[in-house]
N, CA, C and O of each residue as an XYZ file, in Angstrom:
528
protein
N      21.472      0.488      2.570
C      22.063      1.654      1.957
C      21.006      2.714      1.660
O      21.442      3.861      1.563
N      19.160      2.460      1.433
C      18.886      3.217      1.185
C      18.108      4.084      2.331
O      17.174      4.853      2.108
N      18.755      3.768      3.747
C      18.477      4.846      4.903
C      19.634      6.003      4.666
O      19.114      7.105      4.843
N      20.720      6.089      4.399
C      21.593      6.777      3.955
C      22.097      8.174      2.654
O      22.869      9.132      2.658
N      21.141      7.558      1.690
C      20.306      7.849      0.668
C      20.132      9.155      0.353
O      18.936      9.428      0.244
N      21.077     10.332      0.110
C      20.414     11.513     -0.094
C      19.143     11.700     -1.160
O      19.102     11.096     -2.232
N      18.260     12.494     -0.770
C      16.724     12.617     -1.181
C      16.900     13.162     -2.547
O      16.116     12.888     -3.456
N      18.025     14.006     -2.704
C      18.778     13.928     -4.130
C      18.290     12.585     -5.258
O      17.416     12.263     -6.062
N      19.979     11.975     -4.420
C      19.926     10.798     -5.190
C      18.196     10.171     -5.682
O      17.733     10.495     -6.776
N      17.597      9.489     -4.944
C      16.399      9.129     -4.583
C      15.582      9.920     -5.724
O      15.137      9.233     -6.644
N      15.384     11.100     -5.737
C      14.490     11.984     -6.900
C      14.880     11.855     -8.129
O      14.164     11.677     -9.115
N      16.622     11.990     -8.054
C      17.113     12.008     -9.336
C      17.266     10.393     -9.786
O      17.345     10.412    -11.014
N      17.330      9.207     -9.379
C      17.161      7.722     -9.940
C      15.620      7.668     -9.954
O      15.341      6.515    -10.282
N      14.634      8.279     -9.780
C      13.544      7.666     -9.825
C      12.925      8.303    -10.958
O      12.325      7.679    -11.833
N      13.094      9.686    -10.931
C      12.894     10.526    -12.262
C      13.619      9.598    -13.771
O      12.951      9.334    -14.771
N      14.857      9.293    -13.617
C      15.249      8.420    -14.738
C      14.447      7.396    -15.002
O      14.080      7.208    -16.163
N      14.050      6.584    -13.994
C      13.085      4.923    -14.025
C      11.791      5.934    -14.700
O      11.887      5.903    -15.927
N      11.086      6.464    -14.422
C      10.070      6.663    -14.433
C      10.358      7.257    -16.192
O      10.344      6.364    -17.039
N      10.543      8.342    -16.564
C      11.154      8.588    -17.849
C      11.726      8.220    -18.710
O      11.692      8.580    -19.887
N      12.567      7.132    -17.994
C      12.756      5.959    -19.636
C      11.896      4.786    -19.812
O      12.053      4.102    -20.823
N      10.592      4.329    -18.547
C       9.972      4.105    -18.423
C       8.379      4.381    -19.648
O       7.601      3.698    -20.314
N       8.569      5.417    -19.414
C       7.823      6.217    -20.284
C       8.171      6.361    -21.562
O       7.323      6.323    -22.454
N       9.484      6.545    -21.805
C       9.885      6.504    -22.812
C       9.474      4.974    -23.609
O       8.662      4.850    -24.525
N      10.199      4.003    -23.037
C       9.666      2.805    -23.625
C       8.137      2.419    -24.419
O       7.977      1.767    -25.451
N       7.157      3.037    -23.584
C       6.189      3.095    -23.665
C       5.686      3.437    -24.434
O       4.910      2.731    -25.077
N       5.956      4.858    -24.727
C       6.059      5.663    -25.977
C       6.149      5.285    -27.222
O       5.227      5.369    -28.033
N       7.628      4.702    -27.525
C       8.167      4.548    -28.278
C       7.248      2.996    -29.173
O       7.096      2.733    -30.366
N       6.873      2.372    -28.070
C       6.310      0.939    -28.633
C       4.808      1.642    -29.465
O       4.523      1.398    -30.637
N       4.109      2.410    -28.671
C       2.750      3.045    -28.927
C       3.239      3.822    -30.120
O       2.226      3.892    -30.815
N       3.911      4.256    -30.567
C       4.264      4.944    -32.326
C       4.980      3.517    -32.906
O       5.660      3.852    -33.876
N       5.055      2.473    -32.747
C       5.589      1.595    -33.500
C       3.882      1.120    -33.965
O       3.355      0.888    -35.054
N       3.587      1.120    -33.128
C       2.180     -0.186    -32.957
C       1.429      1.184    -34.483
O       1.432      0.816    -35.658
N       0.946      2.482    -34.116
C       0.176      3.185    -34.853
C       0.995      3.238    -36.008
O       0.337      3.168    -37.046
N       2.461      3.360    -36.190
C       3.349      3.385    -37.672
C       3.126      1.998    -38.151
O       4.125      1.536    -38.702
N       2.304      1.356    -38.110
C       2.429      0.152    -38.579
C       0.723      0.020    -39.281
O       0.327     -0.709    -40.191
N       0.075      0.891    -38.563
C      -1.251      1.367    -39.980
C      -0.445      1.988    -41.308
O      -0.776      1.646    -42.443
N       0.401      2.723    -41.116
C       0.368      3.778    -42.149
C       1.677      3.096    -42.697
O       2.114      2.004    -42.334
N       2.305      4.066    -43.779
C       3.385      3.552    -44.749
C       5.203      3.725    -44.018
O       6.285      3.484    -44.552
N       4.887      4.202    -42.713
C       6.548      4.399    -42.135
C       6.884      3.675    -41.358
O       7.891      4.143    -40.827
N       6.515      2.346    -40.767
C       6.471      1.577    -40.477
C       8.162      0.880    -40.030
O       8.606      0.409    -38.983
N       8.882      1.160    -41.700
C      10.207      0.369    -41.387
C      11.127      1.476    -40.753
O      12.133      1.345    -40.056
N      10.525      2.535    -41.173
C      11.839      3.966    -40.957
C      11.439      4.302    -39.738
O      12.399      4.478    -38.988
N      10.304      4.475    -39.194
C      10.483      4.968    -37.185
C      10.288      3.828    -36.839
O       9.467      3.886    -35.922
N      10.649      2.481    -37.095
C      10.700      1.409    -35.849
C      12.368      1.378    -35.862
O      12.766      0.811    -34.845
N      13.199      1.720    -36.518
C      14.643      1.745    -36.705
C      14.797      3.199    -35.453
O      15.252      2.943    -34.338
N      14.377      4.637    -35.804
C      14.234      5.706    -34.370
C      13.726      4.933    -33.010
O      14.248      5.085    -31.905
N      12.382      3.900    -33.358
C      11.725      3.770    -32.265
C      12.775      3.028    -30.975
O      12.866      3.364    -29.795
N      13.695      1.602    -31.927
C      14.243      0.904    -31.472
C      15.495      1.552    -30.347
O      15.727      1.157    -29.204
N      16.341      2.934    -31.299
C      17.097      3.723    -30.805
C      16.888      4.274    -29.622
O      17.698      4.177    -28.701
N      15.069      5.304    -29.494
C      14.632      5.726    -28.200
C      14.306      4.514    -27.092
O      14.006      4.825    -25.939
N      14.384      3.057    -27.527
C      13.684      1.874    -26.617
C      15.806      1.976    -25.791
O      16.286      2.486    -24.778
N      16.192      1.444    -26.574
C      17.833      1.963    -26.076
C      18.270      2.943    -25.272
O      19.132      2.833    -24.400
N      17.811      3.678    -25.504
C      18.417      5.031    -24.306
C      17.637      4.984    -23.574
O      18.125      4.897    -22.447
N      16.313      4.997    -23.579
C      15.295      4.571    -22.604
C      15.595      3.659    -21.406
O      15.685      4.153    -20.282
N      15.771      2.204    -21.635
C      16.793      1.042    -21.094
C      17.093      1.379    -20.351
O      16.612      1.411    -19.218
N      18.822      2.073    -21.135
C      19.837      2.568    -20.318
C      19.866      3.609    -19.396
O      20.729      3.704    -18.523
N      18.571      4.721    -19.629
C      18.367      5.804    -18.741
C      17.908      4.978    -17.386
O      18.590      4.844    -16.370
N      16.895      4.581    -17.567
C      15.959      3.311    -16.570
C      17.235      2.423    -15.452
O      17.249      2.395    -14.222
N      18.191      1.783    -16.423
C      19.270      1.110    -15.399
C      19.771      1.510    -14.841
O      20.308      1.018    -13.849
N      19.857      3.206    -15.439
C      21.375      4.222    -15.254
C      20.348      4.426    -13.831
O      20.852      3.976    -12.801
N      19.208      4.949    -13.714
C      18.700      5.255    -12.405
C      18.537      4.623    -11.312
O      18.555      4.985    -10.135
N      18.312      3.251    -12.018
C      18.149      1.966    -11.107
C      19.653      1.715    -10.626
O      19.829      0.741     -9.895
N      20.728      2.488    -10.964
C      22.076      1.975    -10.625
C      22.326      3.347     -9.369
O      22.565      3.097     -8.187
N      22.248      4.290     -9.739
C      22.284      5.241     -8.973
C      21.346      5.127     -7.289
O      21.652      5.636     -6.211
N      20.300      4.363     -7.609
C      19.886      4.540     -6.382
C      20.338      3.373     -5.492
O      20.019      3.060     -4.345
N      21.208      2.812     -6.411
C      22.263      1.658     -5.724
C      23.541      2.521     -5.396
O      24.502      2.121     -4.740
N      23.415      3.605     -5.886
C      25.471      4.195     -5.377
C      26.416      3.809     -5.842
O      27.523      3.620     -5.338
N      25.784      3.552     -7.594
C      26.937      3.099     -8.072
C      27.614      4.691     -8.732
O      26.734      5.386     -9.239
N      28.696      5.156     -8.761
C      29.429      6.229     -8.940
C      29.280      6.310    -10.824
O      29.133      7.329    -11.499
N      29.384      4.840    -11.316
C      29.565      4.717    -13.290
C      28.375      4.895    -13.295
O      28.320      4.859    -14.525
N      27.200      5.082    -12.969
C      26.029      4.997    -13.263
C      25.586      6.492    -12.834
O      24.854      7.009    -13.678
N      25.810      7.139    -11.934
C      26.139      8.557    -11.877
C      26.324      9.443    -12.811
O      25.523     10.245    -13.291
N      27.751      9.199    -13.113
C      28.531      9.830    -14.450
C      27.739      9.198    -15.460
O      26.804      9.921    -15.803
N      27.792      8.038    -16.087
C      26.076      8.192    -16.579
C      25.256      8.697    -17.227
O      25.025      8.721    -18.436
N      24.623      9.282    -16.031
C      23.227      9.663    -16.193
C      23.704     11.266    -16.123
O      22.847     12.110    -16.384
N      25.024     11.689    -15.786
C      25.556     12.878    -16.193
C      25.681     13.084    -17.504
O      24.963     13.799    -18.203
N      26.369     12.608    -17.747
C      26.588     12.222    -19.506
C      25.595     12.404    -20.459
O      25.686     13.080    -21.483
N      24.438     11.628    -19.983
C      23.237     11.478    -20.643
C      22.047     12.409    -21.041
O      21.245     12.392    -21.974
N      22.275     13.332    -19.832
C      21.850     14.321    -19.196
C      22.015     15.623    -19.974
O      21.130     16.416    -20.293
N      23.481     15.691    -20.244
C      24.149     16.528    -21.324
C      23.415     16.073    -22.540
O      22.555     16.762    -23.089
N      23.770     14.940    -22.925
C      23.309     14.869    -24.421
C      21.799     15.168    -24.815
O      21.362     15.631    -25.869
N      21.106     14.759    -23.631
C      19.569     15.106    -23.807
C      19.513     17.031    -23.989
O      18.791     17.552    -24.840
N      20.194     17.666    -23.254
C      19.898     19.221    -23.422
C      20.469     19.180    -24.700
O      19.734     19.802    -25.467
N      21.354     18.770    -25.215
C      22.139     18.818    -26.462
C      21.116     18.978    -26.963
O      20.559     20.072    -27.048
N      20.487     17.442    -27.577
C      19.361     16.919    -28.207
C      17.787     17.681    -28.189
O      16.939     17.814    -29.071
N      17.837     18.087    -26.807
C      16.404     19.271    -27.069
C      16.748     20.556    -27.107
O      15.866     21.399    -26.944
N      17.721     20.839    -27.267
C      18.238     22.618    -28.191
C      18.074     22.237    -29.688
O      17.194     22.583    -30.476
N      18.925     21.605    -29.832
C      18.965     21.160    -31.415
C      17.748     21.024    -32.116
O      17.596     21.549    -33.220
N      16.454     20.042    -31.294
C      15.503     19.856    -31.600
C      14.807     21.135    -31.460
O      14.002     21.124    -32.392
N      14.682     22.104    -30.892
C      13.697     23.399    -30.687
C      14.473     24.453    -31.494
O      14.067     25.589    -31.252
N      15.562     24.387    -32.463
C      15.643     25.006    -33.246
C      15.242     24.580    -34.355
O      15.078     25.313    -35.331
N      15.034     23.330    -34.342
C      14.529     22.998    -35.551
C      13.415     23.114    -36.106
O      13.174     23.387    -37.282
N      12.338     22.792    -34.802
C      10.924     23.013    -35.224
C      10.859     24.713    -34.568
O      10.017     25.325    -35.225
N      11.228     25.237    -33.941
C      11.263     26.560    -34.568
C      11.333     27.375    -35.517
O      10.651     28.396    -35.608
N      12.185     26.985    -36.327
C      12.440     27.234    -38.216
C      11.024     26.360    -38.641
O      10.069     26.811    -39.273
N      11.164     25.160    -38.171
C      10.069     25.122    -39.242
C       8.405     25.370    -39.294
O       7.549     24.950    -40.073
N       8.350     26.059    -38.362
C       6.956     26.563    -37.610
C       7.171     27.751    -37.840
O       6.059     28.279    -37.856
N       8.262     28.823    -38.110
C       8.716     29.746    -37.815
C       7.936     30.330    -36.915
O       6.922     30.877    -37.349
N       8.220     30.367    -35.350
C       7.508     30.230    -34.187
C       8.616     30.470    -33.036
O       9.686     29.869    -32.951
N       8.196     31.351    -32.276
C       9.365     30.910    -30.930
C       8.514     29.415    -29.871
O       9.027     28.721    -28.993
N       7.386     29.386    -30.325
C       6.538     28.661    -28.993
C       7.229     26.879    -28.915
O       7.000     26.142    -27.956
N       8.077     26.462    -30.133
C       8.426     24.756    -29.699
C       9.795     25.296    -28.940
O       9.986     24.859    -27.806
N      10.764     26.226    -29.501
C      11.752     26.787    -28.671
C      11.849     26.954    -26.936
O      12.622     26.574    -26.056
N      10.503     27.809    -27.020
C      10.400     27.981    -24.978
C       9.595     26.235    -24.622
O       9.677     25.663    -23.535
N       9.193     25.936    -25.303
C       8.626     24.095    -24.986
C       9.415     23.427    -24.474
O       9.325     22.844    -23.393
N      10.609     23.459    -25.506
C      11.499     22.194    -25.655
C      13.024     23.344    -23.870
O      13.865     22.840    -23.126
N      12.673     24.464    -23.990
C      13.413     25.180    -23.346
C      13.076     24.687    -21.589
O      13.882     24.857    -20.675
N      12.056     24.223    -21.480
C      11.277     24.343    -20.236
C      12.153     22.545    -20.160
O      12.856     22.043    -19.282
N      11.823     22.175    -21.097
C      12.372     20.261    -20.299
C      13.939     20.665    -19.998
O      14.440     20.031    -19.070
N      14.853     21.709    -20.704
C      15.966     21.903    -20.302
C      16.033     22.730    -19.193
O      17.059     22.603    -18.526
N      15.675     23.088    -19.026
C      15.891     23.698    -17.582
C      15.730     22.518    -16.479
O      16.570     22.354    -15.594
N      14.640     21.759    -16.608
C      14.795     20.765    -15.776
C      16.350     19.638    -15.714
O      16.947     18.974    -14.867
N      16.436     19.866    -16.738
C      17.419     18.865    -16.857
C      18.624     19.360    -16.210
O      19.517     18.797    -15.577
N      18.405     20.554    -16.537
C      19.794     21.621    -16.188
C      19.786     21.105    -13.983
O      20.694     20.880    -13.183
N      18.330     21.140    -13.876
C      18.521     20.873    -12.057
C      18.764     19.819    -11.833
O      19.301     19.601    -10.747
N      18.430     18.456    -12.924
C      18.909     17.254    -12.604
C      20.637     17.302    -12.629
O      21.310     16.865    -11.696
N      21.260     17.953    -13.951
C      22.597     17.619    -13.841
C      23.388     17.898    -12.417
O      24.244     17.189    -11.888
N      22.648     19.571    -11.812
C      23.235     20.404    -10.710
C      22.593     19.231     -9.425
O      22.544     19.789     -8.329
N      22.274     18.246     -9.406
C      21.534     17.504     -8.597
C      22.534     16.535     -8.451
O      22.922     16.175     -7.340
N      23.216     15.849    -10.070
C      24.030     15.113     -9.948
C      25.454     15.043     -9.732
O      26.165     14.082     -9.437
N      25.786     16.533     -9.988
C      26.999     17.330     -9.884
C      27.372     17.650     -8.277
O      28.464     17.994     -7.825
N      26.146     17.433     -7.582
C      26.402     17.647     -5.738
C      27.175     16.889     -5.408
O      27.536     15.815     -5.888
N      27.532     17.575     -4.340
C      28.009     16.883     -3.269
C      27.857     16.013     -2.375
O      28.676     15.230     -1.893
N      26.364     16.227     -2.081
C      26.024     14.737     -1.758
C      25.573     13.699     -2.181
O      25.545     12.663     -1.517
N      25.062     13.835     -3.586
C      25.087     12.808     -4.268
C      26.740     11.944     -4.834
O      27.028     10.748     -4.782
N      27.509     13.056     -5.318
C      28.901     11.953     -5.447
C      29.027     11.735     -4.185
O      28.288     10.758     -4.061
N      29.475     11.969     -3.068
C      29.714     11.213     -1.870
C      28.963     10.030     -1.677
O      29.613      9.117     -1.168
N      27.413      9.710     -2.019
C      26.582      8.994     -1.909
C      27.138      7.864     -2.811
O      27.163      6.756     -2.276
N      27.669      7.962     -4.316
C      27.603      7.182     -4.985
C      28.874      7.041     -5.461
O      28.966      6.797     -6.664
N      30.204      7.163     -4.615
C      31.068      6.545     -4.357
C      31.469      6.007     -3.416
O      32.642      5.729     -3.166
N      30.237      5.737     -2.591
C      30.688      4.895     -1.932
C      30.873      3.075     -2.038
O      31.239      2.218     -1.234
N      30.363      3.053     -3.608
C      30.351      1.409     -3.815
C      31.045      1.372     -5.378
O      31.230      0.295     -5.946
């Protein structure tokens, strides 16, 4: 199936592996350093949350470059909530920086995201990943 494979698909499941990948990673490396200092119980409860979507981003990609169509929608889904999640977030530390510079920061990962959704929203990717 993966001679068939639009280069789509392929960019957009590997970008997920690799990014919740990272994410995982992340998330363990602020557990390990919150565990010098006094926050220890309160971001390993966030940390655990980002190890979760992380996971599921990671499978969701690893499913897609299988053609699975639920794993698609997905990482559509997911996709959304992440721009959600980094607007929300770049207004926030915008106010509290009073700053436009975390705004165009956090603005730049949405735009990407914005080409992943239009990536997943194709046409040849749903054709690709209904087919199983």
């Amino acid at each position: 199936m993966a001679n068939d494979r639009p280069t789509s698909a392929s960019v957009i499941g590997w970008f997920f592996i690799i990014i919740g990948a990272l994410s995982i990673v992340s998330a363990i490396g602020y557990i390990v350093v919150s565990m010098i200092g006094d926050t220890a119980l309160g971001s390993a409860w966030l940390c655990a949350v980002q190890i979760l979507v992380a996971s599921f981003a990671a499978y969701s990609g690893y499913g897609l470059l299988r053609g699975s169509s639920v794993m698609r929608q997905a990482l559509e889904i997911l996709s959304y909530l992440l721009v959600l999640s980094l607007g929300v977030y770049g207004v926030i530390l915008a106010s509290d920086f009073s700053s436009w510079a975390p705004l165009i920061n956090t603005g730049l990962y949405i735009v990407v995201f914005m080409f992943v959704i239009r990536g997943l929203r194709g046409q040849k990717v749903r054709d690709y990943a209904s087919k199983t």
